[in-house]
C-alpha positions as CSV (number, residue, x, y, z in Angstrom):
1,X,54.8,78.6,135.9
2,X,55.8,82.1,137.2
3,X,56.2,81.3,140.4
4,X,59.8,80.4,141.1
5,X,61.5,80.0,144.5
6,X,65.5,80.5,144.9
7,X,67.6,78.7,147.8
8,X,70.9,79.1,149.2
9,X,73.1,76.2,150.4
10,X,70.3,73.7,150.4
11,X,70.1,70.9,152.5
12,X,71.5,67.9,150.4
13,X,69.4,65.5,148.8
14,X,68.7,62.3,150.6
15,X,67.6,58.8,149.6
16,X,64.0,59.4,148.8
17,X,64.8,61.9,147.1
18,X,67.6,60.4,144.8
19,X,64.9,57.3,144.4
20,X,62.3,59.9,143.1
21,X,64.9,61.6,140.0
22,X,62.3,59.4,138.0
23,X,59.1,61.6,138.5
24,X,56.7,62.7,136.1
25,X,56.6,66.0,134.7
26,X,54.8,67.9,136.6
27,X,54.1,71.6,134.3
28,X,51.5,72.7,136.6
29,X,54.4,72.7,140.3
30,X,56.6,75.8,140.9
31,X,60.5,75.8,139.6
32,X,62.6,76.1,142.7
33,X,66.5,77.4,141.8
34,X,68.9,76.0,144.5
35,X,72.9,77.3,144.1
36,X,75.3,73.9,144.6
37,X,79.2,73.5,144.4
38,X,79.9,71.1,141.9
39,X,81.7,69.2,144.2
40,X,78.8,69.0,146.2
41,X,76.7,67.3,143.2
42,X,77.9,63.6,143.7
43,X,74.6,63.5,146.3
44,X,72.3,64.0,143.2
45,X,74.1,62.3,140.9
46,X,70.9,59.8,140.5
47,X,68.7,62.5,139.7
48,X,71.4,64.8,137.5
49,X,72.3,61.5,135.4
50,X,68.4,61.2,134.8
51,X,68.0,64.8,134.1
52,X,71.2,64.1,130.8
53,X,69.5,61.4,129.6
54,X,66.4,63.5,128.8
55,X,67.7,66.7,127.7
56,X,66.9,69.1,125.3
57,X,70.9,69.2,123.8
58,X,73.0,65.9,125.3
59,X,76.4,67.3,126.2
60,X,78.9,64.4,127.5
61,X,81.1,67.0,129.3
62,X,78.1,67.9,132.0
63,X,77.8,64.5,132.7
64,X,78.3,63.1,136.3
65,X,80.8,60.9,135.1
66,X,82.8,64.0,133.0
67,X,82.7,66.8,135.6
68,X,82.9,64.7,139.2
69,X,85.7,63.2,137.9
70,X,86.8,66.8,137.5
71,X,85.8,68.1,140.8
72,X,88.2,65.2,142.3
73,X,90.9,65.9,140.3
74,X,91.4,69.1,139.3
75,X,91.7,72.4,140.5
76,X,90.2,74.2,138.3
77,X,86.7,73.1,138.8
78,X,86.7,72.9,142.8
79,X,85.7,76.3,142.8
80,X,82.7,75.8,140.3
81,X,79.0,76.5,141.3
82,X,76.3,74.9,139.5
83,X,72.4,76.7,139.5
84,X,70.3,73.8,139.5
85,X,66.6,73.7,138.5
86,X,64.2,71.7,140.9
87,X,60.4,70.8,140.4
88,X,58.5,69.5,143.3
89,X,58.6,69.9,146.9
90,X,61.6,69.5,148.8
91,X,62.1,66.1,150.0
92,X,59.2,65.0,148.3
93,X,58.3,61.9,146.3
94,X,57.8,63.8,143.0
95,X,61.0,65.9,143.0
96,X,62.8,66.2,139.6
97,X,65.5,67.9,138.2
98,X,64.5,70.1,135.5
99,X,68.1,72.1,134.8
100,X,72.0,71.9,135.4
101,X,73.8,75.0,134.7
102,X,77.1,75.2,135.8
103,X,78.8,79.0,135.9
104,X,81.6,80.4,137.8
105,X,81.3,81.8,141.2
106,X,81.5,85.6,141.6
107,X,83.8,86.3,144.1
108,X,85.8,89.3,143.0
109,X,85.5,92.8,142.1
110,X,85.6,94.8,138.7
111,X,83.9,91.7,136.7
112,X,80.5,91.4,134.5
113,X,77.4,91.7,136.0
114,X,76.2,88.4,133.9
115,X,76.9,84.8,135.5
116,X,79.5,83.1,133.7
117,X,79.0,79.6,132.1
118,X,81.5,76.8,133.1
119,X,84.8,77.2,130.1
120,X,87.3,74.9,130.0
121,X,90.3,73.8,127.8
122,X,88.9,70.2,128.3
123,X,85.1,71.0,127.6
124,X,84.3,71.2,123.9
125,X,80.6,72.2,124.4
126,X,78.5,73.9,126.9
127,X,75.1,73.5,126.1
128,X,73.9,73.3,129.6
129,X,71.5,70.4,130.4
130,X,68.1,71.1,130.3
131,X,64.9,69.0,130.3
132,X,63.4,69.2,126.7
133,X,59.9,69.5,128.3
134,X,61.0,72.4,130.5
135,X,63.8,74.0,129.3
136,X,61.8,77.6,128.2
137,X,60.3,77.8,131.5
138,X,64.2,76.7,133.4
139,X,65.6,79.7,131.0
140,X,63.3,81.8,132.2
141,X,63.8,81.1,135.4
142,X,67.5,81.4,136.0
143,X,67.4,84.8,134.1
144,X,64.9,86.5,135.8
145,X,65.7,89.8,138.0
146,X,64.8,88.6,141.1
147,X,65.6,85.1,141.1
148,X,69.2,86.3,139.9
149,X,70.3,87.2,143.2
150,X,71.1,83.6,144.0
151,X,74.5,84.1,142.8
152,X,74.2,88.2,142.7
153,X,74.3,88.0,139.1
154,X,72.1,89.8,136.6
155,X,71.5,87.7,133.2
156,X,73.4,84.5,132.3
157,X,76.1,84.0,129.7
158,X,76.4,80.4,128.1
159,X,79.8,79.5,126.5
160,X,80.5,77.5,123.2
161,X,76.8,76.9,122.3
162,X,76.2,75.4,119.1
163,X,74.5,78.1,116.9
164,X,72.0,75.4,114.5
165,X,71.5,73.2,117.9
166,X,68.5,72.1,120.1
167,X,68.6,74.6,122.7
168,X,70.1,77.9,120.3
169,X,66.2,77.1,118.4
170,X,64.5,77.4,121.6
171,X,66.0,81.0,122.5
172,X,65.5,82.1,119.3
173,X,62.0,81.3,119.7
174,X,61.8,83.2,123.7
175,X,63.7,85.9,122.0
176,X,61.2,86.3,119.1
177,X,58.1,86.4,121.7
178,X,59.9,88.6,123.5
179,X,60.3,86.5,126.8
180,X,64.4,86.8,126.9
181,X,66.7,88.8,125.8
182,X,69.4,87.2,123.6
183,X,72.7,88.5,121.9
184,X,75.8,86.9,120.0
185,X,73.3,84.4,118.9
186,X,74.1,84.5,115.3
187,X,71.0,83.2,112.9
188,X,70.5,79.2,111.8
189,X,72.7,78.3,108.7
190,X,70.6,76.5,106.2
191,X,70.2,73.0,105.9
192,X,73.2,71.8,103.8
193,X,71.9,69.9,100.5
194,X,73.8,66.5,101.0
195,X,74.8,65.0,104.2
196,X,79.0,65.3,105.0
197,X,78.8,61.7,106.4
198,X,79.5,59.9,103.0
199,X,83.1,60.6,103.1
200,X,83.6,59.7,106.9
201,X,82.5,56.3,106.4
202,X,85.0,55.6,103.3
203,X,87.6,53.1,103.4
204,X,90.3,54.5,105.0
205,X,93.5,54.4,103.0
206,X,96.4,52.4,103.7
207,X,94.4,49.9,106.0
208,X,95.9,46.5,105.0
209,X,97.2,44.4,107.9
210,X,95.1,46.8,110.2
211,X,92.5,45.9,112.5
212,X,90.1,47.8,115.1
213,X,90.2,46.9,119.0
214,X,87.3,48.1,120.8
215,X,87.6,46.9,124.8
216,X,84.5,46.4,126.5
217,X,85.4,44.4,129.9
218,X,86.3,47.3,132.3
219,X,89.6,45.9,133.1
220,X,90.7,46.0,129.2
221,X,89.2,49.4,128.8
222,X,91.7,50.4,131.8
223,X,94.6,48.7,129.8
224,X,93.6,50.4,126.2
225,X,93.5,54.0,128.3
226,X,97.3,53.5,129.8
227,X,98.5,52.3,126.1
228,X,97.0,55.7,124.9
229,X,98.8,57.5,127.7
230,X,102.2,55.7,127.1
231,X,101.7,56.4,123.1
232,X,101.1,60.2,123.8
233,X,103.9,60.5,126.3
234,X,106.4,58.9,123.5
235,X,105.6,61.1,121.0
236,X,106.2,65.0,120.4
237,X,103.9,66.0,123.6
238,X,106.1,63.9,125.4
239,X,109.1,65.7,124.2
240,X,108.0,69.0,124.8
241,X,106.5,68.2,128.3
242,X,102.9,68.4,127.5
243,X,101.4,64.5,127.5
244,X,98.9,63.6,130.2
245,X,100.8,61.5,132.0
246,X,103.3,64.5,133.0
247,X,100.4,66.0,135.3
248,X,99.2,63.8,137.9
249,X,96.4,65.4,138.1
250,X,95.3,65.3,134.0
251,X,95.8,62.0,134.5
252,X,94.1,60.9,137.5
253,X,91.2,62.7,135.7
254,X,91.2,61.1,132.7
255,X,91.5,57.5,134.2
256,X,88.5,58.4,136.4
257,X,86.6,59.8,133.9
258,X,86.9,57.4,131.2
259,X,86.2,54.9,134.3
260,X,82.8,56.1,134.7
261,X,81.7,57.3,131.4
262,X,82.3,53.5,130.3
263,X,80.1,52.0,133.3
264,X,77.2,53.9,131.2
265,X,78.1,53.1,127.8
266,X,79.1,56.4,127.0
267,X,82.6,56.1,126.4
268,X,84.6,54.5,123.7
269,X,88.1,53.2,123.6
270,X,89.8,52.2,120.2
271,X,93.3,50.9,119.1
272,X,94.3,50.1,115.6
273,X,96.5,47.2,115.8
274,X,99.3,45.9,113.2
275,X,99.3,42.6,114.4
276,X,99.7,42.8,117.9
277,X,101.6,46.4,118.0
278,X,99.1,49.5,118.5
279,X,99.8,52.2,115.7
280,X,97.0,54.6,116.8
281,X,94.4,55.0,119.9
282,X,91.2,57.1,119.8
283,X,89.1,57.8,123.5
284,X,85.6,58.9,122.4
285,X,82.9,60.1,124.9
286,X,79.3,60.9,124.4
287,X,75.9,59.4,124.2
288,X,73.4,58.9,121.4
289,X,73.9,60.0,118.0
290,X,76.7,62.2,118.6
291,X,80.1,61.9,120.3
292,X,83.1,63.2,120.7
293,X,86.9,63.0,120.5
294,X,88.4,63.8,123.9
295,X,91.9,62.2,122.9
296,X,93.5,61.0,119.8
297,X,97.2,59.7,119.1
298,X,99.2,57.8,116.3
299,X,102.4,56.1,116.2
300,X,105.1,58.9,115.4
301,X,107.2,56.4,112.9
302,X,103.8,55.8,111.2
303,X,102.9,59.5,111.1
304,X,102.8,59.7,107.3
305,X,100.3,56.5,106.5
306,X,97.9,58.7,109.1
307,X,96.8,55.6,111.5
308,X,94.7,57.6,113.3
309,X,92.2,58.7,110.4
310,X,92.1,54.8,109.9
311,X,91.2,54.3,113.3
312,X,88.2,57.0,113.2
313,X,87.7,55.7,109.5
314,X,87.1,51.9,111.5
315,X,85.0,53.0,114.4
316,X,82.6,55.0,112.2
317,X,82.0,51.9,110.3
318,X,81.8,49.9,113.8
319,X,78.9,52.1,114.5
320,X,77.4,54.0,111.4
321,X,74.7,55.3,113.7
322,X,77.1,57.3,116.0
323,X,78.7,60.7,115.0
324,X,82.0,61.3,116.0
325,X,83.0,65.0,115.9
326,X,86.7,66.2,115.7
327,X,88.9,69.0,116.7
328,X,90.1,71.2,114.0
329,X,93.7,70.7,112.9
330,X,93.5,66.6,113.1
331,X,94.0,64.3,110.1
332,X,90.7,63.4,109.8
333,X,88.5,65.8,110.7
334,X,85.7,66.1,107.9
335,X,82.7,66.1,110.2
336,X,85.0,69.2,112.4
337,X,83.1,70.5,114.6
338,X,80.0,72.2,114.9
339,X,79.8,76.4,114.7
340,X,80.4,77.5,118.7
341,X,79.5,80.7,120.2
342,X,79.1,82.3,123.6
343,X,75.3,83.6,124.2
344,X,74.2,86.3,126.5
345,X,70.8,86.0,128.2
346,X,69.1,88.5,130.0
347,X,65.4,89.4,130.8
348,X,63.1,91.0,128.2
349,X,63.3,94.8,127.5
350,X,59.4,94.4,128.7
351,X,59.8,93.6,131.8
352,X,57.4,93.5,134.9
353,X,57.3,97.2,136.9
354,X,58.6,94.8,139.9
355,X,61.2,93.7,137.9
356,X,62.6,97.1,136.5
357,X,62.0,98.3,139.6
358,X,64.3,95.8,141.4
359,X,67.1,96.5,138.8
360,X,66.8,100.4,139.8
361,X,67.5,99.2,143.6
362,X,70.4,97.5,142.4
363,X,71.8,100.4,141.0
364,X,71.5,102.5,143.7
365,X,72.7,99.9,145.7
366,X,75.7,99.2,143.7
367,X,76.5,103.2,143.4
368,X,76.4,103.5,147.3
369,X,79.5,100.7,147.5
370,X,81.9,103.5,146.2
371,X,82.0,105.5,149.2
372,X,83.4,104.7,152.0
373,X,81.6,103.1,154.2
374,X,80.3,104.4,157.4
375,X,80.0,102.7,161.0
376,X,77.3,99.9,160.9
377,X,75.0,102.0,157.8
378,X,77.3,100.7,155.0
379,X,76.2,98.4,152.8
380,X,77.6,95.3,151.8
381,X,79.5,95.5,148.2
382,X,78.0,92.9,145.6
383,X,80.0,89.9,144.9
384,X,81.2,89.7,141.8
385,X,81.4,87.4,138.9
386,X,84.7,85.5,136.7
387,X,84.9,85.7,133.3
């Protein structure tokens, strides 16, 4: 599996190929790295929503749903490339999409050397998705010397990667049989002794004359979303200009996103109702055990009865199976969120002679962009990367 293949601009992906995101895995077939604006990524969106449902660390925000929605909308992520991990000929029937990595494109001067994982104010974790059979090999992959010129990066750093998760174990373990090279990767926190679930799923207090509202036609999820928006924007973000339905943009967004998500089951939409007046609204995306609270808003004159704890309180209990993780600084945020951090990933200190080799080229090459350059002998600077 050392034999790994990197394209630029790619031909997109056609029918067949979207048809075939359902191949086996095939260990024994060559990883092929292809570089892809996200905005580009609605043509494998078959494949890419295959590749989330079987990875190592689930993560909602990389979703098609999450982050083409994001493309559409907002600006900030137009400019986003993502390194995608292929298995499989081109084309062929067996194709399959082994990695998503999205990082930011390196396009100015003066910045690191590493590629830059996606960051965002709206994305609360960055696990990048990975297949679970793969993902040592994928890592491997997108790290190593001479594949990194893809994006003219050197090493990859992840952002907001949860330190006891899935994917931290595995780089641990390519760390420890000196495969990769890993840093700001702080060490596993033991098992606590009792799970923190027992208090989540208490009866929340104050919940007479209350009563849970989960849509699940599309057209009453729509209607729960704009009740949401219209409850934030009467409220103190509303007064100080900040509510999403200030920014036509934020709000296009979220009423695409939660649009999608939904189609797939992988977004939740709750009001807490006193009779037929909502007092509180919760929009929760994510698939499986976990998810997560993207937005969450209460009724100012009820403020001190906390309607939105009851409203968390109620949709735990709705689904006891399902996780939901809160930002710091809400009402009801026992679970909080899991320990973040960014990770650096480069190749091994033991490296091939190829490979150290190629890294003393890129020295002298980038040492030679200082002077001025000369007639047609210059060389072209590097491109480089946003932090």
């Amino acid at each position: 599996m050392d034999r790994v293949m990197a394209l630029r601009g790619a031909p997109p992906m056609g029918a067949e190929s979207r048809a075939a995101s359902v191949a086996p895995h095939q260990p024994e077939q060559p990883i092929v790295l292809e570089a892809r604006p996200l905005a580009a990524c609605g043509e494998i969106a078959g494949a890419w929503a295959h590749l989330a449902g079987r990875a190592l660390e689930p993560n909602p925000f990389y979703e098609p749903g999450f982050l083409l929605a994001a493309a559409q909308h907002l600006v900030a992520f137009r400019e986003v490339m993502v390194l995608l991990a292929w298995q499989g000929a081109e084309d062929g029937p067996q194709r399959r999409l082994l990695g998503f990595v999205p990082v930011f494109p390196r396009n100015g001067f003066f910045l690191p050397d590493a590629l830059i994982g996606l960051s965002d104010r709206r994305v609360a974790h960055g696990a990048p998705l990975l297949d679970r059979q793969s993902a040592g090999a994928v890592i491997e992959a997108l790290v190593a010397p001479r594949r990194q010129r893809l994006l003219d990066g050197r090493g990859l750093v992840l952002r907001a990667i949860e330190r006891d998760g899935p994917l931290a174990a595995t780089l641990r373990e390519l760390a420890e049989t000196g495969r990769l090279g890993v840093s700001s990767l702080p060490a596993a926190p033991p098992a606590p002794a009792l799970p923190r679930s027992a208090a989540s799923l208490a009866a929340p207090k104050g919940a007479g004359g209350l009563k849970l509202v989960e849509p699940r036609s599309q057209a009453a999820l729509r209607d729960a979303v704009e009740i949401i928006l219209a409850m934030e924007a009467s409220g103190p973000r509303g007064r100080s200009g900040a509510a999403t339905l200030h920014d036509t943009r934020e709000v296009g967004f979220l009423r695409a996103m939660t649009r999608s998500l939904a189609r797939g089951r992988q977004c939740r939409v709750g009001l807490l109702m006193q009779e037929e007046t909502p007092v509180a609204g919760a929009i929760v995306i994510g698939r499986g055990a976990r998810s997560w609270l993207y937005l969450g808003v209460e009724d100012e004159a009820m403020a001190g009865r906390e309607p939105l704890r009851d409203l968390l309180a109620a949709m735990r209990r709705a689904m006891p199976a399902r996780r939901i993780l809160l930002p710091a600084g809400l009402p009801a945020d026992e679970d909080g969120l899991p320990l973040l951090g960014d990770v650096a990933l480069s190749v091994s200190s033991a490296a091939a002679p190829r490979d150290l080799a190629g890294r003393a080229r890129d020295a002298i090459r980038r040492s030679l962009t200082r002077l001025p350059l000369m007639g047609r002998s210059g060389v072209k600077p590097p491109r480089a990367g946003a932090a």
